[in-house]
MMTF fields as JSON, N, C-alpha, C and O atoms, coordinates in Angstrom:
{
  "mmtfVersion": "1.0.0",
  "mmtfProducer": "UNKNOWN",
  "numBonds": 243,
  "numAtoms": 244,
  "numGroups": 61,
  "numChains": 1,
  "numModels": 1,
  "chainsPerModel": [1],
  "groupsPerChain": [61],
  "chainIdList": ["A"],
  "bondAtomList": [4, 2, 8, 6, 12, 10, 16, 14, 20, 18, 24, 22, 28, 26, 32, 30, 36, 34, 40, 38, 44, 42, 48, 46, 52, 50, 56, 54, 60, 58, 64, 62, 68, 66, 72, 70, 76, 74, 80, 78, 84, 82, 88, 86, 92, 90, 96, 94, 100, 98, 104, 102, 108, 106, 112, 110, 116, 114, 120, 118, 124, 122, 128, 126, 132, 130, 136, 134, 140, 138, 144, 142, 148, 146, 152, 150, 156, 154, 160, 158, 164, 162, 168, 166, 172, 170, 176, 174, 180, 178, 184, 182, 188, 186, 192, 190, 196, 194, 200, 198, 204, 202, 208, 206, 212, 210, 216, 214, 220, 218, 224, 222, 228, 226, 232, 230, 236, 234, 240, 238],
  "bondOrderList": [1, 1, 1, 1, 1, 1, 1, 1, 1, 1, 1, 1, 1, 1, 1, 1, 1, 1, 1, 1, 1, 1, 1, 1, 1, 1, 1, 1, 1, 1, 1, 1, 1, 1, 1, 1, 1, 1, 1, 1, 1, 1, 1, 1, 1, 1, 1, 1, 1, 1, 1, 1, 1, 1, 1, 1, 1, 1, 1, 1],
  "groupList": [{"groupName": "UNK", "atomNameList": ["N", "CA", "C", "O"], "elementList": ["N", "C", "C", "O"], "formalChargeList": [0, 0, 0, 0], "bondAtomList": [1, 0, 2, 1, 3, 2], "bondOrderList": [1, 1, 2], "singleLetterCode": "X", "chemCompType": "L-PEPTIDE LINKING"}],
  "groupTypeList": [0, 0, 0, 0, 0, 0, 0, 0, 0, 0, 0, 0, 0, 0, 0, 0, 0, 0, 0, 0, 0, 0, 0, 0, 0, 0, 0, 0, 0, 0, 0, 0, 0, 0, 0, 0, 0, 0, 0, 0, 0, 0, 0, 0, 0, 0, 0, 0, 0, 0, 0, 0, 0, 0, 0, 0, 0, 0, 0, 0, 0],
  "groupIdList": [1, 2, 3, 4, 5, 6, 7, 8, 9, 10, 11, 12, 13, 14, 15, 16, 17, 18, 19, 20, 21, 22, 23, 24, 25, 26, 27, 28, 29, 30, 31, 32, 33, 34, 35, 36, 37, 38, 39, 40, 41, 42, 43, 44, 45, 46, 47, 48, 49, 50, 51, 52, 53, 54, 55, 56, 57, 58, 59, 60, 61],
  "secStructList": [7, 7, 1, 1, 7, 7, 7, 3, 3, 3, 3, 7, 1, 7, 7, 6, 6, 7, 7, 2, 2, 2, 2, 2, 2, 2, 6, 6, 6, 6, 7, 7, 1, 6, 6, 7, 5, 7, 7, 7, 7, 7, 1, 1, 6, 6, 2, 2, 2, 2, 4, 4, 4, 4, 4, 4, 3, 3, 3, 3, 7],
  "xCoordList": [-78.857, -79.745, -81.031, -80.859, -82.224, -83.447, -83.485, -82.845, -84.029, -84.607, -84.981, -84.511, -86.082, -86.924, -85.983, -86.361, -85.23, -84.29, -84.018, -83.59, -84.201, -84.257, -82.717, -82.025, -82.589, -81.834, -82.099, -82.433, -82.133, -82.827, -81.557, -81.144, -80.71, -80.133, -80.007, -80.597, -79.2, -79.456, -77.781, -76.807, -78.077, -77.178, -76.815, -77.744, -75.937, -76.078, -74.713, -74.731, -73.548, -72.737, -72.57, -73.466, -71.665, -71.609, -70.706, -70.045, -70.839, -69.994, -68.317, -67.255, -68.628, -67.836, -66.199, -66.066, -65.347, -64.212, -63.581, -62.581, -64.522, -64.548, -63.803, -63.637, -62.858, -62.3, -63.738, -64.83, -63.341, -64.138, -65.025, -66.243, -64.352, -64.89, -65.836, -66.761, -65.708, -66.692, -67.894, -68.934, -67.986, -68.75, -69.233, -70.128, -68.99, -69.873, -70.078, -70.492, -69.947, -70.001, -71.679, -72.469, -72.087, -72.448, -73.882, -74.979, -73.323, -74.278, -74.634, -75.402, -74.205, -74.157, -75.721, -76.611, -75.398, -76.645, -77.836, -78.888, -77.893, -78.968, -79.185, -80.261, -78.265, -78.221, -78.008, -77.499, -78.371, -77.975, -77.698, -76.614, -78.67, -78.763, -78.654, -78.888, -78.161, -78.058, -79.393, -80.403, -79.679, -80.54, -81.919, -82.999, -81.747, -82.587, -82.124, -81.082, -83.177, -82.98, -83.44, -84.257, -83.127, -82.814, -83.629, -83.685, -84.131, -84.559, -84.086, -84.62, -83.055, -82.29, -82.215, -82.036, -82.395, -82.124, -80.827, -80.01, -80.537, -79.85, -78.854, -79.064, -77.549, -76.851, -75.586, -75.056, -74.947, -72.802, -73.077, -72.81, -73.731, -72.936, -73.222, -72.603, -74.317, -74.697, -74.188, -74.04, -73.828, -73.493, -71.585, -71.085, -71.061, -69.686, -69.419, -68.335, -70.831, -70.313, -70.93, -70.419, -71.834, -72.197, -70.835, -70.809, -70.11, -69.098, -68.103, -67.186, -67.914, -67.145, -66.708, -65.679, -68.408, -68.7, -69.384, -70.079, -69.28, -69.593, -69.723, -70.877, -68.517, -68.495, -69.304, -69.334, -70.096, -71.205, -72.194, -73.003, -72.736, -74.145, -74.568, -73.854, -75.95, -76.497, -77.506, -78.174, -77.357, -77.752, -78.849, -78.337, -80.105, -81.019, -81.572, -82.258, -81.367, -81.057, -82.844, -83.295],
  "yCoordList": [43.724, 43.132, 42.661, 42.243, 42.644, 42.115, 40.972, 40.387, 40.225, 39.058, 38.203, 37.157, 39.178, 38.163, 38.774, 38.126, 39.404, 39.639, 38.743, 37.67, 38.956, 37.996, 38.422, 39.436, 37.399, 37.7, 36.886, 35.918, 36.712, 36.429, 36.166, 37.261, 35.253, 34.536, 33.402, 32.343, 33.573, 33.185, 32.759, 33.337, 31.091, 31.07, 31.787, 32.595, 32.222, 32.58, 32.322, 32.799, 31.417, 31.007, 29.403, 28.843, 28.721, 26.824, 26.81, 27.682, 25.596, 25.769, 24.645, 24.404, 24.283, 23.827, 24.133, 25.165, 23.849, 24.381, 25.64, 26.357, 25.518, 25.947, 25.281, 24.133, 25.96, 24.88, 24.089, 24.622, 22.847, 22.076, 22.644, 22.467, 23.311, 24.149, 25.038, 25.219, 25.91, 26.692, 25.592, 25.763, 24.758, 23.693, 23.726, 24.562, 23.114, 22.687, 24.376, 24.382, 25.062, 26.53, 26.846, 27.116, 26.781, 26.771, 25.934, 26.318, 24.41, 23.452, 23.851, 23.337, 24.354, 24.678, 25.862, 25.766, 27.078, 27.883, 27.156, 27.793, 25.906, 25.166, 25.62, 25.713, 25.781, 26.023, 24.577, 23.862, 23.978, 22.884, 23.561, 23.682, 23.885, 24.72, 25.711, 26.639, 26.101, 27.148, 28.386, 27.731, 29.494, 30.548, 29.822, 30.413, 28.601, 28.322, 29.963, 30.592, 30.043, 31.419, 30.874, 29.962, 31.199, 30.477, 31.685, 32.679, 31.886, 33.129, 32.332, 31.333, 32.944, 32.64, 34.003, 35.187, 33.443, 34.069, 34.984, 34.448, 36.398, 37.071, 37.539, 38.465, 36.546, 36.682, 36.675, 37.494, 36.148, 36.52, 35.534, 35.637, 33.939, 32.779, 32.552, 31.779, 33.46, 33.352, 34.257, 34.113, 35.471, 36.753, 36.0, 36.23, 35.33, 34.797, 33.503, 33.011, 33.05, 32.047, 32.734, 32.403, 33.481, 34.442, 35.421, 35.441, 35.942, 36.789, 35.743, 36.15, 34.267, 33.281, 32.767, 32.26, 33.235, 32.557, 33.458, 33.002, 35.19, 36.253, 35.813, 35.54, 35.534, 35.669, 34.898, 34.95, 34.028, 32.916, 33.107, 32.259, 34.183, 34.835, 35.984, 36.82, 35.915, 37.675, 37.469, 36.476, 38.712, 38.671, 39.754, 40.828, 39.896, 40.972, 40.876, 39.898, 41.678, 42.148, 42.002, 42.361],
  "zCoordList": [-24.178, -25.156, -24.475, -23.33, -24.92, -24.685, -24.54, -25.413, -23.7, -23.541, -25.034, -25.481, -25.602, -26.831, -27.893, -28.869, -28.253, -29.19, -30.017, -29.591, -31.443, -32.546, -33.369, -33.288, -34.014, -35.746, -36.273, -35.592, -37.963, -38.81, -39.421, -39.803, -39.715, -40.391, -41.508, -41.294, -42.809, -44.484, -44.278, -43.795, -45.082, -45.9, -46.696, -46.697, -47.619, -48.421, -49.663, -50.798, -49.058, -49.873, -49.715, -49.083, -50.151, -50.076, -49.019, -48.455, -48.887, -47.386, -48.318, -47.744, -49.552, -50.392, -50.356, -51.014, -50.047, -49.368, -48.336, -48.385, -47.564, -46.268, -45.769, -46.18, -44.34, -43.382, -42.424, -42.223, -42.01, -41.191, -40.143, -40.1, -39.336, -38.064, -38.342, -37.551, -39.836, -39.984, -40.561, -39.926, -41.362, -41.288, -40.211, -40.093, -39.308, -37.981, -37.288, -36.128, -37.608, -37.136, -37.525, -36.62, -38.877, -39.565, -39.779, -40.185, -39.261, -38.552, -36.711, -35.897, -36.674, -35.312, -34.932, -34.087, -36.204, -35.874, -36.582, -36.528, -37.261, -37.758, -39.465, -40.056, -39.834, -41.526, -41.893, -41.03, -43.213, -44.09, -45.467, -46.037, -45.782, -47.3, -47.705, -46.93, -49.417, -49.4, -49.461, -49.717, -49.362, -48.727, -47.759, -47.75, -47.034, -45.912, -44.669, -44.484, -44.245, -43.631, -42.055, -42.177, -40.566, -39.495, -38.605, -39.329, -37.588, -36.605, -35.333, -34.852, -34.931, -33.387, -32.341, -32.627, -31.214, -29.952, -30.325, -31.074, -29.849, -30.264, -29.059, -28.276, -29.107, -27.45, -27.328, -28.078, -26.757, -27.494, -27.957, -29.154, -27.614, -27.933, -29.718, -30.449, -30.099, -31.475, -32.287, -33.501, -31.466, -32.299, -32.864, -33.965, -31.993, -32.098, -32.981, -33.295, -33.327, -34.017, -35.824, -36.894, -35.69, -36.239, -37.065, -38.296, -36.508, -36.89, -37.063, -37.775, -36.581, -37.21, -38.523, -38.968, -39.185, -40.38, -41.181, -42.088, -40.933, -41.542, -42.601, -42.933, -43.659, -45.261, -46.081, -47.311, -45.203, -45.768, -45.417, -45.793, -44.585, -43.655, -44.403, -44.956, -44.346, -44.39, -42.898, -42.608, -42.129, -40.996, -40.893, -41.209, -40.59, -40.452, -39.104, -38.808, -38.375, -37.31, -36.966, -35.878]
}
């Protein structure tokens, strides 16, 4: 992977009975709200918390 390598990350579901962990999963890549959209460094430690919390993400590469 590149150095300046981006992804472009969206809420896009509630985090409303979710287990806890994905909560802070969630808080973790800097989401609060729902479709606030995030641009992070693109590396395992994001891609993993990323694929943690797939079913509540849209991810554009």
């Amino acid at each position: 992977m590149d150095k300046n390598k981006t992804v472009q990350v969206t809420l896009i579901k509630s985090l409303i009975g979710t287990k806890n962990r994905h909560r802070l999963t969630v808080r973790g890549l800097g989401l609060k709200k729902i479709n606030q959209t995030v641009l992070l460094s693109d590396n395992s430690t994001i891609r993993g918390m990323i694929n943690k919390v797939f079913y509540l993400l849209k991810v554009e590469e």
